[in-house]
C-alpha positions in Angstrom: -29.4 20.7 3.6 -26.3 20.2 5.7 -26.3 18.9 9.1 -24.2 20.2 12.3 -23.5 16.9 14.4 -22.4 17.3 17.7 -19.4 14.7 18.8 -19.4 13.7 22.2 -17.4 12.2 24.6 -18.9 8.3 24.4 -20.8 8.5 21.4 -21.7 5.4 19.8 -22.2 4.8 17.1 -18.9 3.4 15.6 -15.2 3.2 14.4 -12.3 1.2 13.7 -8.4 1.7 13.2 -4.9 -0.3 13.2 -1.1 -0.3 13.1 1.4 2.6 12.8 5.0 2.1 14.3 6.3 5.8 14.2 4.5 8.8 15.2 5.5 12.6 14.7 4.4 15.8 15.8 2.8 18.2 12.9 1.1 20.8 14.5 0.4 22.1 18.2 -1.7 25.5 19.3 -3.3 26.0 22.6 -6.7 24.7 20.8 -5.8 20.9 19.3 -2.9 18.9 18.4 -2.1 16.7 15.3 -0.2 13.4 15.8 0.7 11.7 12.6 1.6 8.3 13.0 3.5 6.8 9.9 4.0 3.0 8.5 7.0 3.0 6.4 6.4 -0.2 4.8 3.1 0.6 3.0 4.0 4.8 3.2 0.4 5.1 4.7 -0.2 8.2 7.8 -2.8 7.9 10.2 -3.6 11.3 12.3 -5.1 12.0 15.6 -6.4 15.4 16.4 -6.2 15.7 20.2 -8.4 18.2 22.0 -10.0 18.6 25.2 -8.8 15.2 26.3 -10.3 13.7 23.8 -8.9 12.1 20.3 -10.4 12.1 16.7 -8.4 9.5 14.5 -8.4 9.5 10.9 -7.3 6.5 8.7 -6.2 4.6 11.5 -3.6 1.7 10.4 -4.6 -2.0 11.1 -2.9 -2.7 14.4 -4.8 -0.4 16.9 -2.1 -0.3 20.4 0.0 3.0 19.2 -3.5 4.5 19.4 -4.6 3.6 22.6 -1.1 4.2 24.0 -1.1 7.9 22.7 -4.5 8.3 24.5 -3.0 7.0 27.6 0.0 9.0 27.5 -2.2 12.0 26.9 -4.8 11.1 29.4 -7.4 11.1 26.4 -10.3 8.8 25.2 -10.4 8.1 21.5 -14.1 9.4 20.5 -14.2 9.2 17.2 -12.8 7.9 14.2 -13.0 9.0 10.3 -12.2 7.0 7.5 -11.9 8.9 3.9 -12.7 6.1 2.2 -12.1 2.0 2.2 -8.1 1.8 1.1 -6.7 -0.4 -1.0 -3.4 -0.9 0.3 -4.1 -1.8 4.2 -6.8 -3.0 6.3 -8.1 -0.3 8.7 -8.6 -1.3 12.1 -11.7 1.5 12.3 -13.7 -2.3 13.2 -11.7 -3.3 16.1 -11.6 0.2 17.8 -15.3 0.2 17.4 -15.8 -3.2 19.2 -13.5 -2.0 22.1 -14.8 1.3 22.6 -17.9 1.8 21.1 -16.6 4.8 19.3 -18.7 6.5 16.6 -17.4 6.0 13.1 -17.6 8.8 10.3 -17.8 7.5 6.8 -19.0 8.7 3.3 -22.6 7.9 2.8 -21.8 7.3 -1.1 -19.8 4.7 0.5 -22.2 1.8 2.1 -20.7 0.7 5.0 -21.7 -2.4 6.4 -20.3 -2.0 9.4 -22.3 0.2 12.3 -21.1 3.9 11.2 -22.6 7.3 11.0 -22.7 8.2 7.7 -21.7 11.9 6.2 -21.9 13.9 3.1 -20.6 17.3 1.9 -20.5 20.2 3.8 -21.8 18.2 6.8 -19.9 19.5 10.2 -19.0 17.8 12.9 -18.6 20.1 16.5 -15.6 19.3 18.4 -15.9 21.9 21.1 -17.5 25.8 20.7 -13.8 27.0 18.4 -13.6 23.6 16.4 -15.2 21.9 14.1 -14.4 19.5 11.0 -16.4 20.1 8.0 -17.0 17.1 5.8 -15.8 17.4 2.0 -16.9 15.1 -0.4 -13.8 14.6 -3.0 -14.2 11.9 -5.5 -12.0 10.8 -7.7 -9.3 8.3 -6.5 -12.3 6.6 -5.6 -16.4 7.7 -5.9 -17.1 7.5 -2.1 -13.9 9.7 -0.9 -14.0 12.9 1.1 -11.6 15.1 2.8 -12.0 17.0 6.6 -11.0 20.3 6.8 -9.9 21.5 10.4 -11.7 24.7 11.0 -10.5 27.2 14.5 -12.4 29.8 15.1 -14.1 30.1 11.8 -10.0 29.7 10.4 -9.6 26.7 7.7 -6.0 25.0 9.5 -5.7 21.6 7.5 -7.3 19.3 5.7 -7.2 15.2 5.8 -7.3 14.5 1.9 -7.0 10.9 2.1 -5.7 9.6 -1.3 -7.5 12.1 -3.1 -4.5 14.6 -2.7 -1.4 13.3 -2.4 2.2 15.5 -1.7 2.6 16.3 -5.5 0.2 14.2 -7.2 -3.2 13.1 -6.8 -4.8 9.6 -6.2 -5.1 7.4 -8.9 -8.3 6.7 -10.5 -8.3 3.1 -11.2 -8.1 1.4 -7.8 -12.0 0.6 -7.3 -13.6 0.2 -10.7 -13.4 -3.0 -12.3 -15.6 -5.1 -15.4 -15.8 -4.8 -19.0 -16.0 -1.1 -19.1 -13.2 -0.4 -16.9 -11.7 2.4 -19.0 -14.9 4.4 -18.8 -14.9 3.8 -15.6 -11.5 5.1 -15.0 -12.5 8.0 -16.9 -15.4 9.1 -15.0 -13.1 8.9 -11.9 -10.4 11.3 -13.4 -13.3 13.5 -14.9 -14.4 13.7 -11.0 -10.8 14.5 -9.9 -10.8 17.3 -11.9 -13.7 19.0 -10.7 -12.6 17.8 -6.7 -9.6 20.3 -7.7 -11.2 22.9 -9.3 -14.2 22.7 -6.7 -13.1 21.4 -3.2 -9.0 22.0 -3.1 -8.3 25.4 -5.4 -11.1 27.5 -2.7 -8.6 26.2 0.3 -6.1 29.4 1.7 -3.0 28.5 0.2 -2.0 28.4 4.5 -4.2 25.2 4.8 -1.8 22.3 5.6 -2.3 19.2 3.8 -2.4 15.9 5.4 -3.3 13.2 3.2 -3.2 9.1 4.1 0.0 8.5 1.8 3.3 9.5 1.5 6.1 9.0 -1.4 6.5 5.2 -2.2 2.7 4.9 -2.2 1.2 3.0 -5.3 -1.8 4.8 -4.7 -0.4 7.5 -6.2 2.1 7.6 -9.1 4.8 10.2 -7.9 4.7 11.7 -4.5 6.8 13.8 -3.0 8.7 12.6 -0.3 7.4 14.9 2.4 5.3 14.2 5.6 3.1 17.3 5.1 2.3 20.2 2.8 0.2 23.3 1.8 -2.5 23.8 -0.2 -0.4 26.4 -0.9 2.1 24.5 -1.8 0.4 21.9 -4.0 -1.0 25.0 -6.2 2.8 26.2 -7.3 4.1 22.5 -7.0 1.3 19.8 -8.1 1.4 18.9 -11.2 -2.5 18.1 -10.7 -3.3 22.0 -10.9 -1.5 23.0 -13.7 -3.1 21.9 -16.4 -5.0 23.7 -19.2 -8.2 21.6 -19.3 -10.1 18.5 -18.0 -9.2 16.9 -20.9 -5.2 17.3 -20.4 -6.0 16.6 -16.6 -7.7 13.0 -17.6 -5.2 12.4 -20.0 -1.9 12.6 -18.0 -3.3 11.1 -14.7 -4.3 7.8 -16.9 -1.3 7.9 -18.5 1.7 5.1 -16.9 -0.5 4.0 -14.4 1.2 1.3 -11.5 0.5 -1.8 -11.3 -2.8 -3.0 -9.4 -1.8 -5.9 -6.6 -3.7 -8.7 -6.4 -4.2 -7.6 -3.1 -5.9 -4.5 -3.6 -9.9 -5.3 -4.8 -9.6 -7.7 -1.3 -8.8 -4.9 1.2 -11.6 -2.7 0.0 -14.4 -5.0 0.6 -12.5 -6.3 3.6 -13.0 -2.1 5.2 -15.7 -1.8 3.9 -17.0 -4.7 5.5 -14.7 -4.2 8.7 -11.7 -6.2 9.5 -11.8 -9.1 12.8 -9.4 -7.8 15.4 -5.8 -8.0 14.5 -4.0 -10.1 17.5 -5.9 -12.8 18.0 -5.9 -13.3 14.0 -2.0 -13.4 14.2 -1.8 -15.6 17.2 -3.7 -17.8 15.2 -1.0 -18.4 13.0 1.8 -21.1 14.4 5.7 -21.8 14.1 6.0 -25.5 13.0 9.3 -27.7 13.8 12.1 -27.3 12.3 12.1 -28.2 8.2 8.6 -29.1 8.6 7.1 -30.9 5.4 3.8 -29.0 4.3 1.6 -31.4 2.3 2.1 -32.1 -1.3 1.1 -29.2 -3.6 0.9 -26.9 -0.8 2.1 -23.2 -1.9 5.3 -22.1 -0.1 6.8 -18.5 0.4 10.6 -18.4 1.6 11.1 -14.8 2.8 15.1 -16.2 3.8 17.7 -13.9 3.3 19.7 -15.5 -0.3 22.4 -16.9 1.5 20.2 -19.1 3.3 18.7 -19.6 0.4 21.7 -21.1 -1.8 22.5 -23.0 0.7 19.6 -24.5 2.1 17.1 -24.6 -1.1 13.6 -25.5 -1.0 12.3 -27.0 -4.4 8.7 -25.2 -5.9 9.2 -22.1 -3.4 8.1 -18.8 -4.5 11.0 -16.4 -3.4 9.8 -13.1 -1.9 12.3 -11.8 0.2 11.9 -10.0 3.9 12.5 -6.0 2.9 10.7 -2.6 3.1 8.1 -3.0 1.2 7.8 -7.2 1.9 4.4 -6.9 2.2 3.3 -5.0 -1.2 5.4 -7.3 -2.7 3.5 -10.6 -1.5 0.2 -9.1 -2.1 0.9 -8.2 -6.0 2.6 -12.0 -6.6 0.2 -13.8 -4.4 -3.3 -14.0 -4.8 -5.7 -13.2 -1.6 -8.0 -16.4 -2.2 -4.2 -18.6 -2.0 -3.5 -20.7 1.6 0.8 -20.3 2.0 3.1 -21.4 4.1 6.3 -18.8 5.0 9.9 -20.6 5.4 11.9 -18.7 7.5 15.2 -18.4 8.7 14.0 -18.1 12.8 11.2 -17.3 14.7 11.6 -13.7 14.7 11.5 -13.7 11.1 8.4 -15.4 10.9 6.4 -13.2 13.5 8.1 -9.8 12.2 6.3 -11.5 9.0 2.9 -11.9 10.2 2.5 -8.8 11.6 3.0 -7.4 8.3 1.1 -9.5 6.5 -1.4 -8.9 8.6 -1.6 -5.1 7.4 -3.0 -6.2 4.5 -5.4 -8.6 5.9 -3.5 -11.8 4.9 -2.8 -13.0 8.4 -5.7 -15.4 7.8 -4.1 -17.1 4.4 -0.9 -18.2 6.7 -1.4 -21.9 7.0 1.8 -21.5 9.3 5.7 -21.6 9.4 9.2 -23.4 9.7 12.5 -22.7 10.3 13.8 -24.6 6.8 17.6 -25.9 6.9 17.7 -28.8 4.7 20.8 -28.7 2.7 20.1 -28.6 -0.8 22.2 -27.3 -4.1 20.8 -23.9 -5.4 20.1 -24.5 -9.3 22.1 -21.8 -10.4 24.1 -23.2 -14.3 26.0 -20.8 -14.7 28.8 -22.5 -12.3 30.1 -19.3 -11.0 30.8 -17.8 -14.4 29.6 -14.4 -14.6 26.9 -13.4 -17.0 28.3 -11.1 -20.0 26.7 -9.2 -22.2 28.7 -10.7 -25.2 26.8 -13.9 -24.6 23.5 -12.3 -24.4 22.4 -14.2 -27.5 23.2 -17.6 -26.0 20.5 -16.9 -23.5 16.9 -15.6 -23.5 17.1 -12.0 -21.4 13.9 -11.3 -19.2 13.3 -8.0 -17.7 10.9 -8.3 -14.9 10.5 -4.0 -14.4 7.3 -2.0 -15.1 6.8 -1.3 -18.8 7.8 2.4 -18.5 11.3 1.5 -17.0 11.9 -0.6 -19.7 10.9 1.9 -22.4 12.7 4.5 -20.9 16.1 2.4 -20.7 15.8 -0.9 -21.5 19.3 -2.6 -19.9 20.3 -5.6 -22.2 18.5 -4.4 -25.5 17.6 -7.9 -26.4 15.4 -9.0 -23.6 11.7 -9.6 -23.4 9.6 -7.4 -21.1 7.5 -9.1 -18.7 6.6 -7.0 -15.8 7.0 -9.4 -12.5 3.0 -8.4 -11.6 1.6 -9.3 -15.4 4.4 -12.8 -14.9 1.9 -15.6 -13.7 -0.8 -14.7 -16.1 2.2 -14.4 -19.0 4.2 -17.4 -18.5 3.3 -19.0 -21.6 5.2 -16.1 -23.2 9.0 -16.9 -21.4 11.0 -18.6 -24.1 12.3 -22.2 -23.3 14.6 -22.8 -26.4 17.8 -21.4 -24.4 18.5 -21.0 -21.1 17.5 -17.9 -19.2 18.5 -14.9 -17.3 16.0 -12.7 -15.1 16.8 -9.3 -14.1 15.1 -5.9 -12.8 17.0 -2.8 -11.7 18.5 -3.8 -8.4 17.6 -8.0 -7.8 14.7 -7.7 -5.7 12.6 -7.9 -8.2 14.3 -10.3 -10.0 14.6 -12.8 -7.5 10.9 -13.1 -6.9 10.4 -13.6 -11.0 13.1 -16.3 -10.7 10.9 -18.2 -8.4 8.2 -17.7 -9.7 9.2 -18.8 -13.6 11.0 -21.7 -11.9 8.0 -23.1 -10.1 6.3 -23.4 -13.1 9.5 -24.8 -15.5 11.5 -26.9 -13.0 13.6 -28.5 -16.0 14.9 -25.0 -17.2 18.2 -23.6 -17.3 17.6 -20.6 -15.1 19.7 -17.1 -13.5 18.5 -14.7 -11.7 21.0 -12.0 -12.1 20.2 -10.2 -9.2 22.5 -7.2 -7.9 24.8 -8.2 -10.7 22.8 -5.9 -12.9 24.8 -2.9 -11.5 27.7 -4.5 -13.5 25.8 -4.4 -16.6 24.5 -1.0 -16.1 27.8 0.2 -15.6 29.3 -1.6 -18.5 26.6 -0.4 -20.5 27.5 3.4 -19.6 31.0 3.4 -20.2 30.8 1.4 -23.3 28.6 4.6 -24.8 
């Protein structure tokens, strides 16, 4: 039997939420409003459904403040928050929000929680006022405990929060929560139970229904999302690949098929929501600037997020290279593991706190043991001596692509290289070649440059190139010579 629940103003019984720099208007009518609030590093939404001075958040981003400040602009208390299932990608700051304002917290009860929440299952309804009301869908797939909240005016289905079970285009994948020896069957039952979420819980929607799920395009939660902020169920039907397939099997079939990689990260940040994260500033003002070219001690682990010039100039031996960019964070998180203490090297101090706050969306703000402004001048090893690479040496040097399998399948670059996808690298090092010098590459450098650390760290005494943004060249060269 479902259950009505009422929501009212100071309910408590839980709810956490966190960080989300941008914010956009979706949709306004004289009943409710929807903010959506969007992180462009880790492509993730968080939405606020403002009504009668009050505020319902759903999949509220790790730092908390853009929240309360919307409340306050809108002279609003935040009464609520919902949380469609524990992501793998950031750390919610549902937690935090609860400790501050004793707001009740809505979360699958498939899920567990072991923080103080109220828990739901389908078809349950919660009463926002006498016209609106969110209805509770349960939607597994991308993960067993996720479910979806339909937006219901006046007896009118107007949106629905999908989470990461239905993405703009796509649908989440189903291998982010199931791990062990049977994996595969796991991954399979997942799919099996996307399916049916479709055919079930989505397909019944009016085609008017706007969608609002947690992630946008860029997203590995998915594996290709459009690069829209919202959508129709409508929409999704003509568009998503997701409904247009014959059967379940097809369905499970293509969904499994060229799956993204899995960042170390990922299996950390669901236990940490489910658990519920600590608040967010006082972890990052934990974390302090040391002087200038500070020595960490020996066999501590090292991240220089420098720009490369600094880099070549000023080069700090055993580093692992991930460079300061959009999606910084993710990029960390796949190369290093969440159970590894780090230091950062940074160019200044802006860099470094720009780089614990985003660290910090994925809950690593903890594993900084701190960071230093590093300066030392030191010759890059780069043997090459200023000679550019060319592909009519290739065979004096082993060729490593560092891209994703499928990349490499679909075009592989320099023909003769070995593919080793940077996240598979540590675990595969055995497998680089050390007979001739080498040559690293992806499709742009970014990529590339971390590999070249990384391979590096591990093989001081090689002859080593990361080819970087050179690799344009030889893409180009490779075009016109065909």
């Amino acid at each position: 039997m479902n259950r009505r629940i009422f929501l009212k103003n100071g309910a408590s019984m839980a709810g956490w939420g966190m960080l989300a720099p941008h914010f956009m208007v979706n949709k306004t009518t004289g009943m409710y409003h929807i903010e959506q609030f969007t992180d462009e590093g880790l492509s993730q939404f968080t939405y606020a459904i403002l009504f009668d001075k009050k505020i319902v958040l759903i999949d509220p981003a790790r730092d908390p403040q853009p929240f309360y400040e919307f409340a306050d602009r809108n002279n609003a208390a935040i009464i609520a928050v919902i949380e469609t299932h524990p992501h793998a990608d950031f750390v919610s700051s549902h937690a935090e929000i609860y400790r501050k304002l004793k707001t009740r917290i809505y979360a699958s009860k498939k899920l567990q929680a072991k923080y103080p929440h109220h828990p739901v299952k389908d078809g349950d309804v919660i009463a926002l006022n006498n016209h609106l009301l969110l209805k509770i869908l349960d939607t597994p797939g991308h993960s067993p405990d996720s479910i979806s909240i339909v937006l219901r005016e006046n007896n009118i289905d107007k949106a629905v929060f999908t989470g990461d079970a239905l993405l703009f285009g796509d649908v989440g994948r189903p291998d982010l929560r199931e791990y062990g020896n049977n994996e595969n069957e796991q991954r399979t039952s997942l799919a099996k139970a996307m399916y049916e979420t479709l055919q079930t819980k989505y397909l019944p929607l009016n085609d008017k229904v706007i969608v609002y799920p947690a992630h946008g395009a860029g997203s590995l939660c998915g594996n290709a999302i459009r690069n829209v902020k919202s959508s129709t169920i409508g929409e999704e039907k003509k568009n998503n690949h997701a409904f247009h397939h014959a059967n379940e099997s097809d369905f499970v079939a293509s969904i499994l098929k060229d799956l993204p990689f899995i960042p170390k990260y990922f299996p950390y940040d669901v236990e940490l929501n489910r658990s519920g994260a600590g608040d967010v500033q006082p972890g990052i003002r934990k974390v302090q600037l040391r002087e200038e070219n500070f020595q960490p001690p020996e066999r501590s682990l090292v991240v220089d997020i420098r720009p490369k010039s600094d880099i070549q100039e000023a080069y700090y031996p055993g580093a692992i290279y991930v460079p300061e960019g959009t999606k910084f964070e993710t990029w960390l998180g796949t190369v290093i593991a969440p159970d590894k203490k780090f230091y950062l090297a940074v160019q200044d101090k802006d860099a470094f706190h720009t780089a614990v706050k985003k660290l910090a969306k994925i809950g690593y703000e903890s594993n900084i043991e701190g960071g230093f402004v590093y300066t030392v001048k030191k010759p890059y090893p780069v043997f090459l001596n200023g000679k550019s690479f060319s592909l009519n040496d290739r065979d004096d040097y082993t060729i490593i692509d560092v891209r994703n399998k499928k990349e490499y399948d679909e075009d592989p670059i320099i023909v003769s290289s070995v593919n080793i996808p940077l996240p598979e690298l540590e675990k595969r090092l055995a497998e680089v070649p050390k007979n001739k010098p080498i040559v690293v590459h992806c499709a742009s450098g970014y990529r590339s440059s971390i590999a070249t650390s990384i391979i590096r760290k591990e093989y001081p005494q090689l002859s080593i190139l990361d080819l970087g943004e050179d690799v344009t060249r030889i893409k180009n060269k490779k075009s016109t010579d065909h």
